[in-house]
RODO-2510 file (C-alpha; in nm, 4 decimals, decimal comma):
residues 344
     n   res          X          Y          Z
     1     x     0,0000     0,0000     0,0000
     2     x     0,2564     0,2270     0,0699
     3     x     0,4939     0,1510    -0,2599
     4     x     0,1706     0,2189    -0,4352
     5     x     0,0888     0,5502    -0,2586
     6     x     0,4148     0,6696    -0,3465
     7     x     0,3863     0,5471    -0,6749
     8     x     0,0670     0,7446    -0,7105
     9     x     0,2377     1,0618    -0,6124
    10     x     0,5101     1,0516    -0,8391
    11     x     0,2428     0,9950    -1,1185
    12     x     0,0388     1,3297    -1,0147
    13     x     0,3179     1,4974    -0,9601
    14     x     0,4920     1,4214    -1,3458
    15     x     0,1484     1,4735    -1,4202
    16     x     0,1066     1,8333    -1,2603
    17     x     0,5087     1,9309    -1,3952
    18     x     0,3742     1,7845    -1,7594
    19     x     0,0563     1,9710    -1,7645
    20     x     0,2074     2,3750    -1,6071
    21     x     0,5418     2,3241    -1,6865
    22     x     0,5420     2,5169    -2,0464
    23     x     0,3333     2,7801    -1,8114
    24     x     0,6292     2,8019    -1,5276
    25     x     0,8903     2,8614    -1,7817
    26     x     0,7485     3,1967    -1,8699
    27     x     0,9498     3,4998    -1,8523
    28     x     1,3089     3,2271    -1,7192
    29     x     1,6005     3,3025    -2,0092
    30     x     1,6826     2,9517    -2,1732
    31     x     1,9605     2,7675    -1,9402
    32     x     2,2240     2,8312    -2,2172
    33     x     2,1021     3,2078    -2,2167
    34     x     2,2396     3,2947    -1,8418
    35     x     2,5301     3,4386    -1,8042
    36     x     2,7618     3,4273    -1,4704
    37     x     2,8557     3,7995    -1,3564
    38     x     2,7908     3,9399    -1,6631
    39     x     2,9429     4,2955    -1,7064
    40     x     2,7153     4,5757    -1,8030
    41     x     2,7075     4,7871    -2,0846
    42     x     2,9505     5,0454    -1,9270
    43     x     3,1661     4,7703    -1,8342
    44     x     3,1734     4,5473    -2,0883
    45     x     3,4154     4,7740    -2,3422
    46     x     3,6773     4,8709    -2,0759
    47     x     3,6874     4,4779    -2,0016
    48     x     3,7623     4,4479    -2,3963
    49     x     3,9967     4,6845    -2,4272
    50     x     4,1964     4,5697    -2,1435
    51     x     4,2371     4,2235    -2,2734
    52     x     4,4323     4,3773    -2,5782
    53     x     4,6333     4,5687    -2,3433
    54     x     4,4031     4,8861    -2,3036
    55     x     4,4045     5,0381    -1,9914
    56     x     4,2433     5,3690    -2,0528
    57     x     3,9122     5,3239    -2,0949
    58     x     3,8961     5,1595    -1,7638
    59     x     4,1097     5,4405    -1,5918
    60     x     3,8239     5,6470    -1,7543
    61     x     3,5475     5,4611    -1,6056
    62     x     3,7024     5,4742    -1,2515
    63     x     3,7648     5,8327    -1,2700
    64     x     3,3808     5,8958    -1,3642
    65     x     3,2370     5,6939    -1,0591
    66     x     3,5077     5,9128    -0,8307
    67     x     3,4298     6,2360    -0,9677
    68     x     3,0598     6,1474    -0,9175
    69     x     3,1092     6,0041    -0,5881
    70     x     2,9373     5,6986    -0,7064
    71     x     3,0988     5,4338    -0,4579
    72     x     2,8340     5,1666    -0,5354
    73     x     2,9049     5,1951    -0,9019
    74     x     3,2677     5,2299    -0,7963
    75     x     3,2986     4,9342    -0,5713
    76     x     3,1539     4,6978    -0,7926
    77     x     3,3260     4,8127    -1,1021
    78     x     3,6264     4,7550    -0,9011
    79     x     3,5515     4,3824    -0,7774
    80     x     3,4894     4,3000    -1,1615
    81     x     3,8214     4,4532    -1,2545
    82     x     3,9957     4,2707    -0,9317
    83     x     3,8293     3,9051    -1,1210
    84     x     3,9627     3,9636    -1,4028
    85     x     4,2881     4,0544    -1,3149
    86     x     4,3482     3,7580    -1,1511
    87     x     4,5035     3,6187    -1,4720
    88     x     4,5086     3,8917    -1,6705
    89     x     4,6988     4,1821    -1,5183
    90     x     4,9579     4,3274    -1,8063
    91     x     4,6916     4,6271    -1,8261
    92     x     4,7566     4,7240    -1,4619
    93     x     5,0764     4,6870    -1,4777
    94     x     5,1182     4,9104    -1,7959
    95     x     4,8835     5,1783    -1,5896
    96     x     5,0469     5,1578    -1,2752
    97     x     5,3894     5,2277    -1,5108
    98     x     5,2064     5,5346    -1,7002
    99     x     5,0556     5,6508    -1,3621
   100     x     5,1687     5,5626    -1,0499
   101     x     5,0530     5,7687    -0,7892
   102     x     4,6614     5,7495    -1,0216
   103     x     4,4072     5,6838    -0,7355
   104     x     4,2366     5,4514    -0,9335
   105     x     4,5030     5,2395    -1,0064
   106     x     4,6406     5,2302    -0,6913
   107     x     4,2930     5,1303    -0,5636
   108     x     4,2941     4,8447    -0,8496
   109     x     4,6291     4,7466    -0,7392
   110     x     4,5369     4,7374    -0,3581
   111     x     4,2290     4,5278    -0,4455
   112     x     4,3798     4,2712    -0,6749
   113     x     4,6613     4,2580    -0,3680
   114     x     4,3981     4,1353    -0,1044
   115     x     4,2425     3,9307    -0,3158
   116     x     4,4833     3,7069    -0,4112
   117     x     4,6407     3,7443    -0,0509
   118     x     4,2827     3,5618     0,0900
   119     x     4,3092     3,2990    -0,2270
   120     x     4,6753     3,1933    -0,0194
   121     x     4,5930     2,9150     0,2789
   122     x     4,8547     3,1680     0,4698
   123     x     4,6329     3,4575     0,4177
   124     x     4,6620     3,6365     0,7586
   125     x     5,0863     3,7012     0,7063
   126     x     5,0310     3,8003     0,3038
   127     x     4,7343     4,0164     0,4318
   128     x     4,9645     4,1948     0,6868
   129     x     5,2402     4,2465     0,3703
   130     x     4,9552     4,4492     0,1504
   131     x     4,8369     4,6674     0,4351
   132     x     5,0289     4,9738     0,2862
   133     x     4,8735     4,9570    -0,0031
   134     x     4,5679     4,9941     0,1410
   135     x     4,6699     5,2729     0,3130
   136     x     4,8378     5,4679    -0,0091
   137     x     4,4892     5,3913    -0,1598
   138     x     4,2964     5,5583     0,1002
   139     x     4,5089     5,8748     0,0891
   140     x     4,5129     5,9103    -0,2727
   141     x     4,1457     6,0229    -0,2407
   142     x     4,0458     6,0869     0,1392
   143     x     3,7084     6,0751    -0,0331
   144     x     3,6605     5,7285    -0,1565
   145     x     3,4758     5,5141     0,1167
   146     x     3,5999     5,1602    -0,0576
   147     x     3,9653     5,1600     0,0057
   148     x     3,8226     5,1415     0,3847
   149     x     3,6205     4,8481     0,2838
   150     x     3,9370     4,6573     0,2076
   151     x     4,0415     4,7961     0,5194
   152     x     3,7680     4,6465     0,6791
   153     x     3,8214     4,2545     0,4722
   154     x     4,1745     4,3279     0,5602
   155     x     4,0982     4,3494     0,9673
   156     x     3,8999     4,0369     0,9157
   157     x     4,1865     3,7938     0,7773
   158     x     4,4893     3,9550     0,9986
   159     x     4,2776     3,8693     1,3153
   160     x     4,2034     4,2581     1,4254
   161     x     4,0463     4,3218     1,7424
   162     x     3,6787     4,4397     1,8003
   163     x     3,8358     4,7931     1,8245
   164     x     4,0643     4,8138     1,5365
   165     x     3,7481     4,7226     1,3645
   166     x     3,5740     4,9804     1,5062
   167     x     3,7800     5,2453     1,4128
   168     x     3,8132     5,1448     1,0436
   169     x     3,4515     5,1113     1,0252
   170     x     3,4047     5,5033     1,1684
   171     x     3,6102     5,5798     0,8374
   172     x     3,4083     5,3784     0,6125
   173     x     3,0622     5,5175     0,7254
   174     x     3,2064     5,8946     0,7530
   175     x     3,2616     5,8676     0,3869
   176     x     2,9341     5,7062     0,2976
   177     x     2,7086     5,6295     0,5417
   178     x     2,5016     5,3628     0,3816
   179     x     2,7451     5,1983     0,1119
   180     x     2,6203     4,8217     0,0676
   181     x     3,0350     4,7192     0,0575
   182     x     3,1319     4,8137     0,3639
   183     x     2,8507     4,7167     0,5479
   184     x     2,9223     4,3528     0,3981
   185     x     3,2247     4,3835     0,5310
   186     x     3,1011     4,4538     0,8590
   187     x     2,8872     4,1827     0,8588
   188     x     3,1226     3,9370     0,7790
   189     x     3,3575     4,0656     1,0528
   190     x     3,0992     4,0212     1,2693
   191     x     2,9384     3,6334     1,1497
   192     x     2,9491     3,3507     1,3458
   193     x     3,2238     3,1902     1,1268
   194     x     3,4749     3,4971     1,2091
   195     x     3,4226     3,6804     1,5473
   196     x     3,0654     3,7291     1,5836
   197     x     2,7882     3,5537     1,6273
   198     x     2,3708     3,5282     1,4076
   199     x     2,2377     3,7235     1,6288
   200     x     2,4898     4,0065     1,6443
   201     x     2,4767     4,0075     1,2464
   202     x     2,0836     4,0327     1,2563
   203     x     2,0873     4,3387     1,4851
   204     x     2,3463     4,4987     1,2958
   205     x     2,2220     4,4079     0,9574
   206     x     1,8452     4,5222     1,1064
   207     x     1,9835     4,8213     1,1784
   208     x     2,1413     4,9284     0,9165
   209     x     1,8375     4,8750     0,6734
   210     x     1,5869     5,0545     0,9495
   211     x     1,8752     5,3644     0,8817
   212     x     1,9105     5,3058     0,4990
   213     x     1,6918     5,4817     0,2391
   214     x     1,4204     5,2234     0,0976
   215     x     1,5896     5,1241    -0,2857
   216     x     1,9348     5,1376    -0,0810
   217     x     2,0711     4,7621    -0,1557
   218     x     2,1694     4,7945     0,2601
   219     x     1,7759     4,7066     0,2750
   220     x     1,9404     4,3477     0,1596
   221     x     2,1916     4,3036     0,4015
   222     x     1,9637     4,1287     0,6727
   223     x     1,9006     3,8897     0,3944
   224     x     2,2681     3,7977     0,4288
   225     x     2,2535     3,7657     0,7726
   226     x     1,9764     3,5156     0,7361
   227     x     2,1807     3,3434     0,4489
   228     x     2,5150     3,2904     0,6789
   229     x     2,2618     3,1473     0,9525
   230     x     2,1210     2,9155     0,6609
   231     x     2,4441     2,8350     0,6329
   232     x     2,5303     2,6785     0,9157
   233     x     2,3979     2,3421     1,0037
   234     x     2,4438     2,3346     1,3790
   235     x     2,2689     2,6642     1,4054
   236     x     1,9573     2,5736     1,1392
   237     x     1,9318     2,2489     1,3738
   238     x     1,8544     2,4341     1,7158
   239     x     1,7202     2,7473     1,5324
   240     x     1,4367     2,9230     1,7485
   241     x     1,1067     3,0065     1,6358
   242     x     1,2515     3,3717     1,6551
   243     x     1,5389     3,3075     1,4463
   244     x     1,2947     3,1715     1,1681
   245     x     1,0946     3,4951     1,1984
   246     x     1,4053     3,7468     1,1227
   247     x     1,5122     3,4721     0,8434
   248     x     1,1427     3,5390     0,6795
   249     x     1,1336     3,9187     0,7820
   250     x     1,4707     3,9090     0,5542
   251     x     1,3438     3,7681     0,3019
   252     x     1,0358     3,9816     0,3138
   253     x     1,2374     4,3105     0,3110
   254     x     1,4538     4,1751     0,0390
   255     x     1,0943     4,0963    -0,2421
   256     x     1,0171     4,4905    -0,1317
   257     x     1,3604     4,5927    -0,2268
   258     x     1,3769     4,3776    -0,5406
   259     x     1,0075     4,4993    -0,6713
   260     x     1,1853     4,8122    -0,6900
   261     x     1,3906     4,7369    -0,9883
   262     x     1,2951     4,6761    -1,3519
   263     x     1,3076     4,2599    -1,4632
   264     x     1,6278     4,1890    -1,5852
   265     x     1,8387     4,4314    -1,4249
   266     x     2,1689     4,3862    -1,3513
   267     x     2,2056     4,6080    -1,0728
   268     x     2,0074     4,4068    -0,7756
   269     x     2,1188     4,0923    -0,9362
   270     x     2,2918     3,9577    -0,6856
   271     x     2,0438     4,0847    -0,3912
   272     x     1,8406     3,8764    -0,6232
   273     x     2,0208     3,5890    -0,6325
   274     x     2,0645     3,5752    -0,2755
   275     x     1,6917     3,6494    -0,2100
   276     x     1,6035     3,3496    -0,4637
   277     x     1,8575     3,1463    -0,2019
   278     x     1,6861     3,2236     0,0979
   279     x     1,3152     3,1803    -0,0489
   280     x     1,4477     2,8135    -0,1597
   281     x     1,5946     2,7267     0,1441
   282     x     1,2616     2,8450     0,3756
   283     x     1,0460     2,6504     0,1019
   284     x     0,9018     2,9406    -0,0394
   285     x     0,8820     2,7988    -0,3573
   286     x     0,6408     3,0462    -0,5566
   287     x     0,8119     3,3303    -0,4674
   288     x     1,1643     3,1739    -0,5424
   289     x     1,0544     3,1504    -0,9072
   290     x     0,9119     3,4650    -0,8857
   291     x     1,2667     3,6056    -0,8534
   292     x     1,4332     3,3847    -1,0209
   293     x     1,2182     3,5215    -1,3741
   294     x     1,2385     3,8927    -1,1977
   295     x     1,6952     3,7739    -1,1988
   296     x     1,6303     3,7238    -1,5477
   297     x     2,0323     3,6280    -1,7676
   298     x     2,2315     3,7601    -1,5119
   299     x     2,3155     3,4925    -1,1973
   300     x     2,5851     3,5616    -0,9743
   301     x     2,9018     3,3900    -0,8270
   302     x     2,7549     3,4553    -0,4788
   303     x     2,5878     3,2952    -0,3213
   304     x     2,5696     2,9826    -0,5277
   305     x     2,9710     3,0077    -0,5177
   306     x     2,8972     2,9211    -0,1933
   307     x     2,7030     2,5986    -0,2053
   308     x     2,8416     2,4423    -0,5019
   309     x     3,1481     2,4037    -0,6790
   310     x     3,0506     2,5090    -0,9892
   311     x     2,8047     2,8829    -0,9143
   312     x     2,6110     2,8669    -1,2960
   313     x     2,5320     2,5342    -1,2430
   314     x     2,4321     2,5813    -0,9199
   315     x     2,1964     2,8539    -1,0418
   316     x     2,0357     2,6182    -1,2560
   317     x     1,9708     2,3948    -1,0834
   318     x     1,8167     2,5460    -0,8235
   319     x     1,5817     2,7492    -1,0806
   320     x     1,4751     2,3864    -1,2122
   321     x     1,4327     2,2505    -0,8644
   322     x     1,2079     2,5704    -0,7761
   323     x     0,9793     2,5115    -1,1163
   324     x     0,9544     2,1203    -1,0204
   325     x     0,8307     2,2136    -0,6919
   326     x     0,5366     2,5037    -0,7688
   327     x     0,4335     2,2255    -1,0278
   328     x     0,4251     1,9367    -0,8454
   329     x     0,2090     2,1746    -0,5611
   330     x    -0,0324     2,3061    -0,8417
   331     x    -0,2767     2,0853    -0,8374
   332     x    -0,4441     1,9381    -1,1695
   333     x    -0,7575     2,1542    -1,1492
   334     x    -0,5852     2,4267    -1,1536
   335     x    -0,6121     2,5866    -0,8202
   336     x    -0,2884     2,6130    -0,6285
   337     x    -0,2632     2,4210    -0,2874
   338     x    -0,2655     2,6219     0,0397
   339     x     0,0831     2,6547     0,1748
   340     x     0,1564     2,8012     0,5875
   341     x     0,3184     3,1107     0,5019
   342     x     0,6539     3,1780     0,4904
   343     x     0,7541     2,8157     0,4713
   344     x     0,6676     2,7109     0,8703
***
């Protein structure tokens, strides 16, 4: 009786994915359409040009976010420059030649340094070794908020106390109050994996989004907070009742932020991304696939970086796991199932 009950739901449930399927695939990009941290249109030529040795068109585009004060733009510009100088850096190099004392480059230079210093299993003593170029970055434009964010990862991996922290965070936020990179930074510094705990990244995350303005991508950050508790299996096991709560009010804060943007947007497409992570993991099915069409072509290394070895795959398949799922709870008449909200 059992084998054949089982049997029976398999059937309805190829049934119900056979029969809405074609409908559920509305408005999701083909698989082999999705790209993985695809630059933007501003982007996309300085990347071009530095692979054939270019570097001015991305000095150019740096120099336009800093004399706009643009540090979102700036920040993330910057941590697609940092990936792909990873193992192409002859463009750098040939800038930092032509202009060495350029804030932008330095910045570039200071970036890529940290970077690869974390890639090293003895990241703590490299970290310690690219501190002063942190520090020429910062004072080639007292302005820029970001090279404090690498002041901030840097704290992190070369062990920093709570006050050394403190301090470089006072920089950060003096420059720019609410800018999304350093208060990731923050929040790392302060997760349960590095020398904080979930809660203390809930209230700070909470915070910060109470403080930020409503399309600010800070309004995302206690979605991170809820992802890092996802995260971690001993703390999911014994999660409270309250803990779930904040995890959902995360993810509700994150849909309100996301319905802000246009489908298809790059910019919140990794707040998406994340947000489409959280939704899956609290069994919030519907409105998983609601972001995941909303995400559109562009997925993102993080989170699925993360959880899998290989991120665009990762992406995938958890956008087919999400459509399998609202069609095997649609049932065949048409009318969806009732669901406990939020996933309890």
């Amino acid at each position: 009786m059992v084998c054949t009950m089982a049997f029976l739901r398999a059937l309805l449930g190829s049934a119900r994915t056979f029969r809405y399927g074609p409908g559920l695939s509305a408005g999701l990009p083909a698989d082999d359409a999705v790209l993985l941290d695809a630059p933007d249109e501003r982007l996309s030529p300085a990347l071009v040009a530095a692979a054939l040795g270019d570097f001015e068109l991305v000095a150019k585009l740096l120099a336009a976010t800093r004399d706009a004060a643009d540090w979102e733009t700036r920040d993330r510009v910057l941590a697609r420059l940092v990936a792909f100088a990873r193992s192409r850096d002859a463009w750098l190099t040939d800038w930092l030649c032509a202009a060495p004392r350029d804030p932008d480059a330095l910045l570039v230079k200071a970036a890529l340094a940290v970077r690869r210093a974390w890639e090293s299993p003895a990241h703590a003593e490299l970290l310690r070794e690219v501190g002063p170029l942190i520090t020429a970055a910062a004072e080639a434009d007292p302005r820029d908020p970001v090279p404090w964010r690498l002041a901030l990862d840097h704290a992190r991996g070369t062990h920093a106390p709570h006050t050394v922290f403190e301090g470089l965070w006072e920089q950060a936020v003096r420059r720019s109050p609410h800018h999304y990179g350093s208060h990731v930074a923050a929040l790392r510094y302060l997760s349960a994996e590095w020398y904080g705990s979930h809660r203390e990244c809930f209230d700070f995350a909470e915070r910060a989004a109470e403080d930020a303005a409503r399309d600010s991508l800070v309004q995302a950050l206690p979605a991170r907070a809820a992802f890092a508790l996802l995260r971690d299996e001993r703390a999911t096991a014994r999660a409270t009742s309250v803990q779930a709560d904040r995890i959902d009010a995360a993810a509700d804060l994150a849909i309100r932020l996301s319905a802000q943007f246009p489908a298809g947007d790059p910019w919140p497409a990794e707040v998406r991304n994340l947000l489409a992570y959280v939704l899956v993991a609290r069994d919030r099915a519907t409105e998983a696939l609601e972001q995941f069409r909303l995400i559109g072509p562009y997925a993102t290394s993080f989170p699925w970086a993360s959880v899998t070895r290989e991120a665009l795959g990762g992406f995938l398949d958890a956008r087919a796991d999400v459509r399998l799922r609202v069609a095997s709870s649609t049932p065949l008449c048409g009318r969806p199932e009732h669901r406990a909200p939020h996933g309890h």
